[in-house]
TISEGU-621337 format. One record per residue (C-alpha): residue number from 1; residue in three letters; z negated, y negated, x. Coordinates in Angstrom, 3 decimals. Each point is the difference from the previous one (the first is absolute). Layout:
! residues N
<rec NUM,Ala,<Z,Y,X>>
...
//
This chain:
! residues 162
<rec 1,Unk,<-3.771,-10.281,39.899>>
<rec 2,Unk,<-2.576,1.447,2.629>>
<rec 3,Unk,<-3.024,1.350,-0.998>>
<rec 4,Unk,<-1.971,-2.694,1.040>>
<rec 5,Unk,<1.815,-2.450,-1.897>>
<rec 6,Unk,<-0.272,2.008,-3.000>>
<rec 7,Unk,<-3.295,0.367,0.002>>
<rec 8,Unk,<-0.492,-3.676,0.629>>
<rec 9,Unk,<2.387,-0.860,-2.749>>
<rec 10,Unk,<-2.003,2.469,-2.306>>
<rec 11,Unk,<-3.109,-1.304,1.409>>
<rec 12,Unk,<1.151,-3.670,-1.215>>
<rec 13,Unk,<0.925,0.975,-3.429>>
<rec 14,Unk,<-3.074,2.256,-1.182>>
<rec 15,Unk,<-1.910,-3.446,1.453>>
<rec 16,Unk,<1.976,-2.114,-1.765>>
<rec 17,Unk,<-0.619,1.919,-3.476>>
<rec 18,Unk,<-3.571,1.409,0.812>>
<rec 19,Unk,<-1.125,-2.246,2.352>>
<rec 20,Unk,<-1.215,0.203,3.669>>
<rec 21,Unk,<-3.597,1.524,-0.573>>
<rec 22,Unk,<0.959,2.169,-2.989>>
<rec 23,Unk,<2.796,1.719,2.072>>
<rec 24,Unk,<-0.814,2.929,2.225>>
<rec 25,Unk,<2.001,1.354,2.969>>
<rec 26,Unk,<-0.239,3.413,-1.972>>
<rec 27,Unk,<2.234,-1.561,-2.844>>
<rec 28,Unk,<2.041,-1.310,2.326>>
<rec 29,Unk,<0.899,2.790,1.588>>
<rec 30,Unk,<0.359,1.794,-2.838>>
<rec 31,Unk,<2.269,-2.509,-1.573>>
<rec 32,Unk,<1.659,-0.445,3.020>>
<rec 33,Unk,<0.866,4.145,0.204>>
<rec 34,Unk,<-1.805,0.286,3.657>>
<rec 35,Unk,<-3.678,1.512,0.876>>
<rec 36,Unk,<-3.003,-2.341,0.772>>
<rec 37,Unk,<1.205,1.788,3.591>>
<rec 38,Unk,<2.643,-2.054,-0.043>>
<rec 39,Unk,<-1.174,-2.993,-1.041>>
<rec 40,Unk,<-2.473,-0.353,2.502>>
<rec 41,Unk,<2.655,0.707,2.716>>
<rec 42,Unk,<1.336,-3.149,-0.692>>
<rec 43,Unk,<-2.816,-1.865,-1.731>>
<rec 44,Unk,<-3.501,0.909,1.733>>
<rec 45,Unk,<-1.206,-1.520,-3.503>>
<rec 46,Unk,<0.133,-2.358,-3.176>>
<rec 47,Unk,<-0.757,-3.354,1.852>>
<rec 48,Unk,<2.996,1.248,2.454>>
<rec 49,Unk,<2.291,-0.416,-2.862>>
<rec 50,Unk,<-1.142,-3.173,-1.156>>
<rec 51,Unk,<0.384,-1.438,3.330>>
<rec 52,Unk,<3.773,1.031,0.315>>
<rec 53,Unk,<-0.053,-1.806,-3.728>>
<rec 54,Unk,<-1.484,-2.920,1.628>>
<rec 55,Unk,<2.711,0.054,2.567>>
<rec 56,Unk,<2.512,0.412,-2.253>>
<rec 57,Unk,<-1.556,-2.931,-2.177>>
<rec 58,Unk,<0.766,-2.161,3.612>>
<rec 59,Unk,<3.254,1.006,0.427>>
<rec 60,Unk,<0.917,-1.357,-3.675>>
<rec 61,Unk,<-2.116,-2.994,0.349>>
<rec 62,Unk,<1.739,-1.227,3.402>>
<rec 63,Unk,<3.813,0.963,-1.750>>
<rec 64,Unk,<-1.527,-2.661,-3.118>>
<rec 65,Unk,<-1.100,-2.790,3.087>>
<rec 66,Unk,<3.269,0.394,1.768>>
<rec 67,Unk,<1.843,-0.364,-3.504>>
<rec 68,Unk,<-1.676,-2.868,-1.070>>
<rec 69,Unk,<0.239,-1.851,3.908>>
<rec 70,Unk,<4.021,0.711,-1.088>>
<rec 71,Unk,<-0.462,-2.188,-2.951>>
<rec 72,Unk,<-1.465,-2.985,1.868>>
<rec 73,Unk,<1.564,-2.926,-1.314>>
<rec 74,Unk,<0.148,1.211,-3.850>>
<rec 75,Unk,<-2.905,-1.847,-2.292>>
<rec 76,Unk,<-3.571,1.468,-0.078>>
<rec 77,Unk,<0.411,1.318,-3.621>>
<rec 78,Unk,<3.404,1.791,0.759>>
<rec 79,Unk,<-2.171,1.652,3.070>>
<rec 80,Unk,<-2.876,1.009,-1.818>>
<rec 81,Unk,<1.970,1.227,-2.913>>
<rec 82,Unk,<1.233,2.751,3.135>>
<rec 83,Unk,<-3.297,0.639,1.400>>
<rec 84,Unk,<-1.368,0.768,-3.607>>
<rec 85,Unk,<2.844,2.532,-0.337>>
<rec 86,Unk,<-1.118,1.648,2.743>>
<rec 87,Unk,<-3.524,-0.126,0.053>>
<rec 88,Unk,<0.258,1.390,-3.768>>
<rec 89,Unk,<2.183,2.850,1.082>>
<rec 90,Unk,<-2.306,0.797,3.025>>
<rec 91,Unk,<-3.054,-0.206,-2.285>>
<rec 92,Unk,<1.573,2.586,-2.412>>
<rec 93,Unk,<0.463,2.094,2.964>>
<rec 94,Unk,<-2.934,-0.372,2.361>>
<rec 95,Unk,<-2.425,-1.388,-2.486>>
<rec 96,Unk,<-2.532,3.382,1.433>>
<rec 97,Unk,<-0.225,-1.668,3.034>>
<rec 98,Unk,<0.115,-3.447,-0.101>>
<rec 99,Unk,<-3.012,-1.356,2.060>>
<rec 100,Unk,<-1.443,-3.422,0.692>>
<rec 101,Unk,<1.902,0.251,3.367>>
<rec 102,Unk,<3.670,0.743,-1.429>>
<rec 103,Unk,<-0.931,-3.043,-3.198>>
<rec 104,Unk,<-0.636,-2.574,3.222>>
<rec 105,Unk,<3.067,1.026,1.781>>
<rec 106,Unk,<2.445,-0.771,-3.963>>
<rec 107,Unk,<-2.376,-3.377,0.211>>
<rec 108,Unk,<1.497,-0.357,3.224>>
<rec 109,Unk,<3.295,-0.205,-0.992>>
<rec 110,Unk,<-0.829,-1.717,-3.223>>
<rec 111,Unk,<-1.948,-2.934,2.378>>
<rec 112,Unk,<3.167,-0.313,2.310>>
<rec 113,Unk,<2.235,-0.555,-3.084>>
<rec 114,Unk,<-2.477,-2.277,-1.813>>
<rec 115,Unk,<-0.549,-2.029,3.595>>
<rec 116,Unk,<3.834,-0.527,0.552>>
<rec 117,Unk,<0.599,-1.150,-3.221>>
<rec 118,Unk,<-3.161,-2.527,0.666>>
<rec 119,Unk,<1.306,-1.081,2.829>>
<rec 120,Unk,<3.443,-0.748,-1.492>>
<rec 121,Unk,<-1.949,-1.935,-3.102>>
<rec 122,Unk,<0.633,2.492,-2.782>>
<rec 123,Unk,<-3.623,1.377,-0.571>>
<rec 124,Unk,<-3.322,-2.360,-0.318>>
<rec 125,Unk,<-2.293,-0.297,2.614>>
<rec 126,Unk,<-3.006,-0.327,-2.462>>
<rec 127,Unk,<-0.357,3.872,0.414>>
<rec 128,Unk,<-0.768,1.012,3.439>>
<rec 129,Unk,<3.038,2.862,0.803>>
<rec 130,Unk,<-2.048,2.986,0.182>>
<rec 131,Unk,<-1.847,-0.145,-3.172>>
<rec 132,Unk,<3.648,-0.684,-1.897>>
<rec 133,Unk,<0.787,3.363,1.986>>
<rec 134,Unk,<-2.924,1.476,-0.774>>
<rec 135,Unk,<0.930,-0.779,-3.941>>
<rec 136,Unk,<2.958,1.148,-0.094>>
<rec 137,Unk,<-0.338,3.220,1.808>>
<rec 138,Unk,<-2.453,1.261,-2.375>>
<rec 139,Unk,<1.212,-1.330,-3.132>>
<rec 140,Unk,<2.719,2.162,1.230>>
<rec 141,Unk,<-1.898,3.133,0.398>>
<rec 142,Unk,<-1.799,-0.618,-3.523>>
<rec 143,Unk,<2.587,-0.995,-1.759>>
<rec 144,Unk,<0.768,1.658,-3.149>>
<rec 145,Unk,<3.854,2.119,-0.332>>
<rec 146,Unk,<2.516,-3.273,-0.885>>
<rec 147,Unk,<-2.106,-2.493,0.576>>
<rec 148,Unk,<1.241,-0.743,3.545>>
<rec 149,Unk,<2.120,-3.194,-0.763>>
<rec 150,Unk,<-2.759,-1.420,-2.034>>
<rec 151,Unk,<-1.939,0.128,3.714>>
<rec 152,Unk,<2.606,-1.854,1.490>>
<rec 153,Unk,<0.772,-2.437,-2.290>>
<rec 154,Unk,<-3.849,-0.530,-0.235>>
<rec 155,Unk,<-0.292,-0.480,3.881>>
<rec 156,Unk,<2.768,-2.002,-0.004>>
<rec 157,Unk,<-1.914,-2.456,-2.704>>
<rec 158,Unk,<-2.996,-0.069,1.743>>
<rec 159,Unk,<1.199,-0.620,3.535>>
<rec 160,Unk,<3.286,-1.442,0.683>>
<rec 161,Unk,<1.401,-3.424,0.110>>
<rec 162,Unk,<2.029,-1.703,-2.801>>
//
């Protein structure tokens, strides 16, 4: 591992436990065994790091769409059930960073999902698409440890077809 990744790896894991505005890049580098030297040669500073985080965050959200566009065909619950796997792992990991922009873009995916399965007759029509996606993404995100299937099965209840 290169500097620069360690310190970013570092970096995401004192955020992750301290959060993003409790953790300076003096812990970091301290953590990380480098000077603040060094962590500005890669990093000129803390909103630097978050942005490669925010990257990062992408990267994993675009692997979850391409996933899910493989399991086109398989019933809305089965694909949700996936995306809520993910998204709850992600969360875990990048909860420090996730923004307004990065929920919109798991809606996204969530919306896609929910408007195949429309079109196909499996989910209601009552509730326009991007609310249900809306729902769901952030019952997601507030959900409490083990409570995830309860989610589903509720969303399921609430918004598919017989």
């Amino acid at each position: 591992m290169d500097k620069r990744e360690l310190i970013f790896e570092v970096a995401k894991e004192m955020f992750k436990e301290n959060g993003y505005e409790e953790t300076g890049l003096r812990e970091i580098a301290f953590k990380a065994g480098v000077s603040v030297g060094t962590v500005y040669n890669y990093f000129p500073n803390k909103e630097a790091i978050k942005e490669a985080g925010i990257e990062e965050a992408r990267i994993q959200i675009r692997k979850v769409a391409s996933l899910l566009r493989l399991t086109t065909g398989r019933k809305v619950p089965q694909r949700l059930q996936v995306f809520a796997e993910h998204l709850l792992d992600f969360h875990e990991e990048f909860h420090w960073l996730l923004n307004s922009e990065l929920k919109k873009e798991w809606e996204e995916i969530v919306r896609d999902v929910i408007k195949e399965g429309s079109s196909r007759g499996e989910i209601s029509k009552d509730i326009p698409e991007e609310f249900m996606a809306k729902f769901f993404v952030s019952g997601l995100l507030n959900i409490e440890e083990g409570h995830k299937d309860d989610l589903v099965r509720l969303f399921e209840h609430i918004s598919f077809k017989d």
